[in-house]
N, C-alpha and C positions, 0 to 999 in steps of 0.2 A: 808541611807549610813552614816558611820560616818566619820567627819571630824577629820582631825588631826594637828596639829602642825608642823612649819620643824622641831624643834625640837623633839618631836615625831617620827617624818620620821625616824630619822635617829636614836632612839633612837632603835627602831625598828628594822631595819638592823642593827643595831652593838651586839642585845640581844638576839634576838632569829634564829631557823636554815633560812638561806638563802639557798633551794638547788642548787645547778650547773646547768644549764639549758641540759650542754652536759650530765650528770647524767639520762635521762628521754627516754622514747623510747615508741613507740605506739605496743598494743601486742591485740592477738582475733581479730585477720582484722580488726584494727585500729579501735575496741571498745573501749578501755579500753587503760588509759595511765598509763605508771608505773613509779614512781620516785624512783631512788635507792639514799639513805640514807648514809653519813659515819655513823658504830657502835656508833661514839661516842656523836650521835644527835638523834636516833632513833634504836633501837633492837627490830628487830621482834621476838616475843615466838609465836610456837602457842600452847602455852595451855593457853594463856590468851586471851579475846575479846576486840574489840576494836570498839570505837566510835571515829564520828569526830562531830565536829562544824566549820561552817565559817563565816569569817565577811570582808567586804570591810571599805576599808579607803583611802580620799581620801587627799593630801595636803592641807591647805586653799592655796588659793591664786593661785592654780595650776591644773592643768589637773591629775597628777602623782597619780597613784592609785596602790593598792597592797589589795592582797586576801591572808588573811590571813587563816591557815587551822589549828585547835588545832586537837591530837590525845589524846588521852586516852585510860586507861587499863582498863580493870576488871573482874575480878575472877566468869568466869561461875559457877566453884561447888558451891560457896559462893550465889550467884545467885538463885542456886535450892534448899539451905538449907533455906536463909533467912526467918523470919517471916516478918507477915503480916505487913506491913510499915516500916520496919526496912530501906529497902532502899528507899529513895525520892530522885524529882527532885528538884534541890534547884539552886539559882542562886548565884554565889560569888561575895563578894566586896571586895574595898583596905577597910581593918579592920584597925584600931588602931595596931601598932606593925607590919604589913605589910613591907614586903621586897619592895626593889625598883622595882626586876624583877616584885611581886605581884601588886604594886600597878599601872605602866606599864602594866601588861596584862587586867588590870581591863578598861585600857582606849579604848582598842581594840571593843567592841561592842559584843564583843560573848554574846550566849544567855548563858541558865544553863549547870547544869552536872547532872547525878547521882550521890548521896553521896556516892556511893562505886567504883566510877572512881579514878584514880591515873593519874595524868598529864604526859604525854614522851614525847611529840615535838609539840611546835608551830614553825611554818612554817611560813614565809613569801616570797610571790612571788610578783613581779615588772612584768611591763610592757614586759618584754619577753617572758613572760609564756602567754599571751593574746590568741594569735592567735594557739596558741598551746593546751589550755583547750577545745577550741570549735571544736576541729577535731575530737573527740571521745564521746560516746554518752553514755554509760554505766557508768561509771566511770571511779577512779583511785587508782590505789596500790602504797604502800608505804613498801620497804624492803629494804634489805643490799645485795649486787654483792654474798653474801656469802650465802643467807637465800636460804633454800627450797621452801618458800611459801613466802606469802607477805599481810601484811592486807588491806581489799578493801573498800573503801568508794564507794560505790552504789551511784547514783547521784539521788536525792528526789529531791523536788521544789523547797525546799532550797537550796540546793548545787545549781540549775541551776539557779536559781534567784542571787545569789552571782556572779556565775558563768558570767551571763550577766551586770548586774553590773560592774563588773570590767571589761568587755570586752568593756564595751561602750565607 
């Protein structure tokens, strides 16, 4: 797990999406939780695919934890056309010339991406979302009160290993 700064902490909450906890609702006999999104933090398409990555981070000096969740886009046709290595897993760093939001996300612990993802919301959830992530077993969706559909993070080892992690 990675550790953080208060500075950090808070640098965190002020940068990137915080959802509303009353925003979230359990759906599929309390499978699957779904968090609805304002447009102007996350836009669900579906013609485009989506991945997540998560990472835990904890205060130093404190108990305070937060699971952070990135989303990403990417273009399924582009997917079926691509040649043979065109697209790779690659891991990002703060670069030389690096924005503050980039060099900030780099401190978060995420692992890689695919080089044909496009970044739409990192998410930061606090201690109220705890007892809440552990009530559903399948996953969780991410849409807009407006969207037909919603994109789903299926929970792998990862996600539950996060998942507990932060629950601890």
């Amino acid at each position: 797990m990675q550790t953080c700064t208060p500075q950090q902490y808070g640098q965190y909450l002020e940068t990137f999406t915080v959802p509303n906890p009353a925003d979230r609702q359990l759906i599929n006999q309390g499978k699957v939780g779904l968090i609805f999104l304002p447009d102007s933090q996350f836009r669900y398409d579906r013609k485009v695919g989506y991945s997540f990555e998560t990472a835990v981070s904890v205060e130093e000096g404190t108990h305070r934890r937060l699971l952070f969740i990135r989303i990403d886009s990417w273009d399924p046709r582009h997917r079926e056309t691509a040649a043979a290595g065109e697209i790779d897993f690659c891991i990002p760093l703060a670069y030389d010339g690096a924005s503050d939001r980039e060099r900030l996300t780099s401190t978060i612990g995420f692992g890689g991406a695919w080089s044909d993802t496009r970044p739409e919301a990192i998410l930061v959830l606090n201690s109220t979302w705890r007892d809440w992530f552990q009530t559903f077993s399948e996953g969780v969706a991410f849409s807009n009160p407006s969207a037909e559909c919603a994109a789903f993070m299926r929970f792998g080892e990862r996600e539950r290993d996060a998942i507990r992690t932060f629950s601890a």
